[in-house]
VOGU-3710 file (C-alpha; in Angstrom, 3 decimals, decimal comma):
1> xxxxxxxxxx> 65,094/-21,198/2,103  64,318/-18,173/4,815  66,294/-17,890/7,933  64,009/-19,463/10,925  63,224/-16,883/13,570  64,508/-17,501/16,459  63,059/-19,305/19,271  62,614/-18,125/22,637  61,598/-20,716/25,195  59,746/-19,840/28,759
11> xxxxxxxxxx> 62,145/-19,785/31,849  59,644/-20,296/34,879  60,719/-21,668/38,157  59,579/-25,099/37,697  58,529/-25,412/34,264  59,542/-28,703/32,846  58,976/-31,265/30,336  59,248/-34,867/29,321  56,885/-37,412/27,681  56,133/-39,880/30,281
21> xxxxxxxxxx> 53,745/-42,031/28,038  50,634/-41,611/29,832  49,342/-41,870/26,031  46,429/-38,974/27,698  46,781/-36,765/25,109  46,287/-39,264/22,122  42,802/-39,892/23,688  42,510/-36,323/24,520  42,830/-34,406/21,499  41,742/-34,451/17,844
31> xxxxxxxxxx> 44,364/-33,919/14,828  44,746/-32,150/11,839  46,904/-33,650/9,476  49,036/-31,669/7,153  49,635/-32,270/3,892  53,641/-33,828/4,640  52,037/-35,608/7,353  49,221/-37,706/5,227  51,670/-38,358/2,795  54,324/-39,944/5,195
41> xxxxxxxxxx> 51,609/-41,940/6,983  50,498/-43,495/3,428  53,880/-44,554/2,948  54,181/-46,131/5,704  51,102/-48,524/4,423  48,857/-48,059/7,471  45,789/-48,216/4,996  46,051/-51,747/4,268  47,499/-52,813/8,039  44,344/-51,093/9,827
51> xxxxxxxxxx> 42,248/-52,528/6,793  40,962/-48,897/5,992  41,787/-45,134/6,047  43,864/-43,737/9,106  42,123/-40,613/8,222  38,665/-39,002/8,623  37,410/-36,298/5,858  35,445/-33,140/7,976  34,211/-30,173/6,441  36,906/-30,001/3,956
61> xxxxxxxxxx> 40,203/-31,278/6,338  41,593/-34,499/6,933  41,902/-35,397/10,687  43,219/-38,606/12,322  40,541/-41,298/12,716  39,814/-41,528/16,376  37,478/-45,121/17,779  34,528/-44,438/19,374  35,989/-43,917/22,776  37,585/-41,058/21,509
71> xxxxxxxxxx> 41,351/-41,810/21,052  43,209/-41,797/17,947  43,554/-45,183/16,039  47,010/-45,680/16,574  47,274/-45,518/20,551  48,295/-49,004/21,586  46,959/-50,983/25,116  50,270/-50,048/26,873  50,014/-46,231/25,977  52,575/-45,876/23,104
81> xxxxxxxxxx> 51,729/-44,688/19,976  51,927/-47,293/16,927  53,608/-45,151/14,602  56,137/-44,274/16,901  56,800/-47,477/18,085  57,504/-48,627/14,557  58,952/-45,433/12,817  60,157/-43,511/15,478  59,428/-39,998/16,826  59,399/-38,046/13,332
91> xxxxxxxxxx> 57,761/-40,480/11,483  54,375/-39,380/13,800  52,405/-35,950/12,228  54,277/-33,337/13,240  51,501/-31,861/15,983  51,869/-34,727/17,873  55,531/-34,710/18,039  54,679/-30,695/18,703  52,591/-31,666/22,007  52,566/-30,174/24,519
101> xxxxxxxxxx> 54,678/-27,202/22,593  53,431/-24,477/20,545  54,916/-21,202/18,743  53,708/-17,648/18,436  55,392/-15,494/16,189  56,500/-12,504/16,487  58,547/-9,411/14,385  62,242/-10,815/15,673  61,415/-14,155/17,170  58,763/-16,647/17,878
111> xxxxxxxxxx> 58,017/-17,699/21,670  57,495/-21,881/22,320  54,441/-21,935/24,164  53,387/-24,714/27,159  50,522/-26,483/27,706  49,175/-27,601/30,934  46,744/-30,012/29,500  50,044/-32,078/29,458  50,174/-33,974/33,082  53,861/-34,300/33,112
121> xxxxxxxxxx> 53,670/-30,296/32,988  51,425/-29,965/35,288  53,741/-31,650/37,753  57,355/-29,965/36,283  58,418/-33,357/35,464  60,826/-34,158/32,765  64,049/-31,794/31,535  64,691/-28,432/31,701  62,941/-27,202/28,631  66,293/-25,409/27,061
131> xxxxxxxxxx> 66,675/-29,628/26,567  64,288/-29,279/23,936  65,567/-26,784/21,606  67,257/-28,718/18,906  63,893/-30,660/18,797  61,668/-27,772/18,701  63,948/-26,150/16,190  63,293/-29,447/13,567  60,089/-29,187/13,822  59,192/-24,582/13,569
141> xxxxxxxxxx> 61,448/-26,384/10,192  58,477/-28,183/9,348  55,972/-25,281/10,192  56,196/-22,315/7,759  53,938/-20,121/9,753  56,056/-20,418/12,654  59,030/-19,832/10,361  58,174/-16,372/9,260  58,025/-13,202/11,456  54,367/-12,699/12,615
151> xxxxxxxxxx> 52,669/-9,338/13,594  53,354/-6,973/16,617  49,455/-7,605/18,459  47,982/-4,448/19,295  47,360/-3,067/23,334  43,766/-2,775/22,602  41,559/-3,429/19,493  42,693/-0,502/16,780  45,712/1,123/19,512  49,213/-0,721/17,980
161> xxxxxxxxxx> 51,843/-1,521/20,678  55,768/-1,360/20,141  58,371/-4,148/21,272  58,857/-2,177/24,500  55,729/-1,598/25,503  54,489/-5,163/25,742  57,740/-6,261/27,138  56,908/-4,142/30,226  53,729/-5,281/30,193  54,806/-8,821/30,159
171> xxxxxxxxxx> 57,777/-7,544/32,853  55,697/-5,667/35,250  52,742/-8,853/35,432  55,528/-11,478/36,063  56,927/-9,284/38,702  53,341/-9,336/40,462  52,838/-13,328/39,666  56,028/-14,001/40,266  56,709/-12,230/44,105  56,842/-15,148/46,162
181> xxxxxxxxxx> 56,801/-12,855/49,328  53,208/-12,221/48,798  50,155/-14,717/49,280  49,558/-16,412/46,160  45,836/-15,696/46,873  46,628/-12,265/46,695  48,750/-12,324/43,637  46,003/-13,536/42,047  43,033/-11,271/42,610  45,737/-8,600/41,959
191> xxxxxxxxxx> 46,635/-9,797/38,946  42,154/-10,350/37,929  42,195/-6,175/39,429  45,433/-5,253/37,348  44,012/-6,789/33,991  40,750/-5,039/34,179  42,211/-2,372/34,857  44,170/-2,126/31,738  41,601/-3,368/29,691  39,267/-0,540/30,193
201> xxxxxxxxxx> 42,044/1,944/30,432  42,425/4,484/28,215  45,740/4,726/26,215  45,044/8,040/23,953  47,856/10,134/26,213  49,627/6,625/27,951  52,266/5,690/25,485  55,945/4,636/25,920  57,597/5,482/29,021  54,095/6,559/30,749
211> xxxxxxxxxx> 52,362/3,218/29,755  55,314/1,298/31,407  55,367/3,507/34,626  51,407/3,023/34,531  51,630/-1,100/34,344  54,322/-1,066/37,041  52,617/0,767/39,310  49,557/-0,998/39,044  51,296/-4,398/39,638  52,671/-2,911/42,684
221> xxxxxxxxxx> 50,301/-1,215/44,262  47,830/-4,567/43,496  49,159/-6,004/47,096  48,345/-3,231/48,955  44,919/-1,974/46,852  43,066/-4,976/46,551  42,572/-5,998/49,959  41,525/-2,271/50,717  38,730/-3,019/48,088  35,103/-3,993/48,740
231> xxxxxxxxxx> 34,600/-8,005/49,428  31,108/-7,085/48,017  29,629/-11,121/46,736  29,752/-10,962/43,018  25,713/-10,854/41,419  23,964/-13,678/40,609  24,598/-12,520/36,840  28,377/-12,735/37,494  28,357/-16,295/38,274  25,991/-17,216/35,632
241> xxxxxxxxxx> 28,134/-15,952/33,146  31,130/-16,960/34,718  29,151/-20,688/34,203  28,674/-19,779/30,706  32,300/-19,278/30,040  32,882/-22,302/31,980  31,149/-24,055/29,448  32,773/-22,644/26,422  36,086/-24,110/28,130  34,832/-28,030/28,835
251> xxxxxxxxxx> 32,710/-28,167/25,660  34,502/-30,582/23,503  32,540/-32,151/20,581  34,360/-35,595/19,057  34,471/-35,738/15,343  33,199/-39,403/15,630  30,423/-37,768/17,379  29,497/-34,652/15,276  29,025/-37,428/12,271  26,729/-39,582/14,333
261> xxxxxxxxxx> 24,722/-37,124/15,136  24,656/-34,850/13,038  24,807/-30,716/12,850  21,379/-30,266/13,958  21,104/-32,662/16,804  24,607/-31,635/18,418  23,923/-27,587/17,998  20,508/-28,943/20,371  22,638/-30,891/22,469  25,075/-27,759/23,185
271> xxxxxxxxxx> 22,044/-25,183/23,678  20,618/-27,298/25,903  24,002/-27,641/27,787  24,626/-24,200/27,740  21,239/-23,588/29,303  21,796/-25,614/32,528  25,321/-24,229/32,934  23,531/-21,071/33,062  20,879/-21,718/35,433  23,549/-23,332/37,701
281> xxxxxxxxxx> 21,098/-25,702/39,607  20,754/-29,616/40,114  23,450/-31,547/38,389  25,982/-29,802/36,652  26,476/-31,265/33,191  28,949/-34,081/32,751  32,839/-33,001/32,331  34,406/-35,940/30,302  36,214/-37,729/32,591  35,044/-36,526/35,452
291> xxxxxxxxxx> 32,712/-37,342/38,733  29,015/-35,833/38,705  28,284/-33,517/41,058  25,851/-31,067/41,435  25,901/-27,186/41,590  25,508/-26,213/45,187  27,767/-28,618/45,980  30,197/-26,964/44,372  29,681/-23,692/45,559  30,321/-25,534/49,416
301> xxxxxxxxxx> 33,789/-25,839/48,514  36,444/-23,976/49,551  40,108/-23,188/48,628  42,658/-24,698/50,564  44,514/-22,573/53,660  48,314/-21,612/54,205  50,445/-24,425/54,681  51,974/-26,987/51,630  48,481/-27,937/50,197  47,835/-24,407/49,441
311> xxxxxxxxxx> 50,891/-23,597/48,790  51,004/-26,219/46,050  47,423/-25,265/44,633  49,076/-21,574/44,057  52,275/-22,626/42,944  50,932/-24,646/39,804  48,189/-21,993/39,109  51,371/-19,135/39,228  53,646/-21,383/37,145  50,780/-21,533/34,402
321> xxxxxxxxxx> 49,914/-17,900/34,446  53,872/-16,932/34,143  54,247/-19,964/31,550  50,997/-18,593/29,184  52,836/-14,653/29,631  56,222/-16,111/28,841  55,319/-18,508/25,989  53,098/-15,436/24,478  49,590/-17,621/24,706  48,330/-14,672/26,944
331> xxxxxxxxxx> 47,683/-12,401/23,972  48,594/-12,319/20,459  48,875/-15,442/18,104  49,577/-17,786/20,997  45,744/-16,776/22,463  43,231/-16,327/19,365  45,180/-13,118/18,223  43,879/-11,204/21,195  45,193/-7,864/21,993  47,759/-7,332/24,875
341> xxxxxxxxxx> 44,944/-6,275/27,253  42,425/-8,094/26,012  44,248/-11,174/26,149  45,487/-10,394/29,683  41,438/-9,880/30,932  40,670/-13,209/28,728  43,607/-15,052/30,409  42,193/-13,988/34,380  38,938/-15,134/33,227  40,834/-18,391/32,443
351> xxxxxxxxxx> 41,911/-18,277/35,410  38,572/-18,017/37,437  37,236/-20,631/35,289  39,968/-23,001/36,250  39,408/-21,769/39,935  35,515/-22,847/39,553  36,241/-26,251/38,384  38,838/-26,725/40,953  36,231/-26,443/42,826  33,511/-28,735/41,101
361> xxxxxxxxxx> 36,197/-31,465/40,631  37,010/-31,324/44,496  33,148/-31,808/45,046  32,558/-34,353/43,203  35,786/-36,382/44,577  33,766/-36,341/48,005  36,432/-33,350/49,387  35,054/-29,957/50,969  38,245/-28,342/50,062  40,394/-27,912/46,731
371> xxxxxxxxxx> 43,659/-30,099/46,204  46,704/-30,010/44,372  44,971/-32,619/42,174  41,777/-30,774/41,784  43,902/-28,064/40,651  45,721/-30,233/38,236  42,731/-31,738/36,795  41,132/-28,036/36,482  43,489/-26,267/34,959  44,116/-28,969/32,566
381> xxxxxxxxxx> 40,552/-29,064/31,497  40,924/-24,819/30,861  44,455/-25,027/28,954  43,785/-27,873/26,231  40,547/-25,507/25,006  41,799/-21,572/25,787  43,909/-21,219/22,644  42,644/-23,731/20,418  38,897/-23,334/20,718  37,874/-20,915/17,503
391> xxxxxxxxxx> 34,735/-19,846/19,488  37,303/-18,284/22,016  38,282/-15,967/19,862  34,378/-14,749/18,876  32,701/-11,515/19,577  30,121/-13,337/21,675  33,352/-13,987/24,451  34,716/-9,941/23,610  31,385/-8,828/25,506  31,486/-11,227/28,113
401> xxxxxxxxxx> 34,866/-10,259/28,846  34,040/-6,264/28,655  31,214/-6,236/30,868  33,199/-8,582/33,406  35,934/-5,548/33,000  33,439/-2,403/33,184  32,093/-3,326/36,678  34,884/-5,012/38,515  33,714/-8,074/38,163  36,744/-9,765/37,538
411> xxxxxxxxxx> 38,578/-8,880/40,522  35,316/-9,183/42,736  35,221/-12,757/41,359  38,712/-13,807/41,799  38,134/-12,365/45,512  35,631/-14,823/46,174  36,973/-17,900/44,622  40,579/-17,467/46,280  39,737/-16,163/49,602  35,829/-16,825/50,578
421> xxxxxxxxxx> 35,230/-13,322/50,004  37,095/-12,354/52,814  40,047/-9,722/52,631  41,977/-10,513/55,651  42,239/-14,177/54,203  44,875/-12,292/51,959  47,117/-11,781/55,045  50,381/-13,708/55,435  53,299/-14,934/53,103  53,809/-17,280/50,955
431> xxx> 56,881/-19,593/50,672  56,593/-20,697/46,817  57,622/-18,136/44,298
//
């Protein structure tokens, strides 16, 4: 047997993790089943208990059956999972004992990844997530891809990167994120300006040493530059395909669904979706879970001003940013296989996604400002789909990303959202960090 790379968990100010049995993610999420895992669950004679399969055949995979609501068939009334309850924790397939963990490997080690579709994440709840490691070491011992070394991911599409050079990437945008004496609102549309600014930068004569220099002193200039930039209101064509990629984020077809109705009827069902996210007018197409509400109403609300409520709307949206650069899902295996600077424009446009459904959620709650729970529910809704969705990783979402790069769109965007457009919104300190 090969020696298991070693693991690297995140260390983020705040970060922690422990299952609180909210049960959310069993009727959240739909699961592959490995081979050890439908064998163990045979054994364990659920077939005959549930008085039929535990499983559902699609396109050539076997998935946990899920009941028409959604949730997997073995979430019980009080939350707990049924297999757990009788078997214990590794009796259950091995991605849910995974959740809300991931790995991305790399040459020397492979980085445990966080999700913030997981609400006791969302609100740093639970142990410190060292806690975890003999866990999280059991089960990369049930994973073989996570047990071998993966590949070094490029800087740019065709332009390899070495160890060093994405660690000061990775150093010099945590440094930005991370500077607690700056305005979160700031950090933010610096880090949007800082990503699109690598990703159209070119790296023919930048390697090593000069590529590190370059990073850092974009990250630390970002403070000072982007409020001296225009506040110029992003084009009409901005938003709508900001909307678009809003929609490739919430779109979430149900396996129980896709057989009901079929290939042809939910392909319809999506264009027609996709349509009135990109029109952006009258009601905005149902989120699951979520209040209706319709477009201009969203674009009414506003992000919350200095003091704790907007210090804890930028304090959750920093600890996710620094978790996805720590945990490698803002580039490489952990994000669709995305280059370094690629994956750092794709993970700002994350970011303004989650920023625009802040938004929605806080208008449809009745609020004319965003909250800590808005944020919550947001960035939730962004994190469960940005590095599992296959469509994510498409060419159709490489040219939405370019062109948002090529014409500052990004950072014109993430302007808007955070601050109203305004640059001397960007002025004072904030206290989280």
């Amino acid at each position: 047997m090969s020696v298991p790379l070693p693991l690297l968990t995140p260390s983020v100010p705040g970060l922690r993790y422990s299952c609180h049995g909210c049960g959310a993610c069993c009727r959240d999420f739909t699961i592959e089943l490995r081979e050890t895992d439908f064998d163990a669950l045979r054994r364990q004679g659920w077939e005959a208990e549930l008085g039929g399969p535990f499983w559902t055949d699609f396109r050539g995979r076997r998935w946990l059956r899920q009941r028409e609501d959604g949730a997997c068939i073995f979430l019980q009334q009080d939350g707990r999972c049924r297999v757990h309850a009788r078997h214990g924790l590794e009796a259950k397939p091995l991605a849910c004992q995974l959740f809300p963990f991931s790995f991305s490997p790399g040459p020397e080690r492979a980085r445990v990844g966080v999700s913030f579709a997981c609400s006791s994440v969302q609100r740093g709840m639970g142990a410190e997530l060292s806690t975890h490691a003999a866990d999280l070491r059991r089960m990369q011992a049930g994973i073989p891809e996570a047990m071998a070394p993966g590949e070094m991911p490029d800087l740019l599409r065709n332009v390899p990167g070495t160890a060093a050079e994405i660690e000061a990437v990775r150093a010099a945008i945590d440094g930005l994120l991370g500077n607690g004496d700056i305005a979160w609102s700031l950090r933010l549309a610096g880090f949007a300006w800082v990503a699109q600014s690598l990703r159209i930068a070119n790296l023919d004569q930048v390697r090593g040493e000069r590529l590190a220099e370059l990073v850092t002193t974009l990250a630390t200039a970002a403070p000072a530059e982007v409020p001296l930039l225009d506040a110029v209101e992003p084009s009409e064509r901005s938003w709508r395909l900001l909307r678009q990629a809003v929609f490739a984020r919430v779109e979430d077809p149900k396996l129980h669904e896709l057989r009901r109705h079929g290939r042809l009827r939910t392909v319809l069902g999506q264009w027609r979706r996709s349509r009135a996210w990109a029109r952006g007018h009258g009601l905005m197409p149902t989120v699951p879970g979520w209040p209706a509400v319709a477009f201009d109403r969203q674009r009414a609300v506003v992000m919350p001003g200095p003091g704790p409520e907007g210090d804890a709307v930028g304090e959750i949206l920093v600890r996710w940013l620094r978790a996805a650069l720590h945990g490698d899902r803002a580039w490489g295996a952990g994000l669709h296989g995305w280059p370094v600077f690629e994956g750092l424009g794709m993970t700002a446009l994350n970011m303004l996604c989650a920023a625009w459904l802040m938004r929605a959620h806080a208008a449809g709650s009745g609020r004319d400002h965003v909250t800590l729970e808005d944020a919550q529910q947001a960035i939730g809704r962004i994190d469960r789909t940005a590095s599992r969705a296959v469509w994510l990783g498409s060419t159709g979402e490489f040219l939405r990303l370019a062109w948002f790069c090529r014409g500052d769109h990004l950072r014109r965007i993430a302007t808007t959202l955070f601050t109203g457009g305004s640059a001397g919104v960007f002025a004072g300190v904030s206290r989280e960090g």
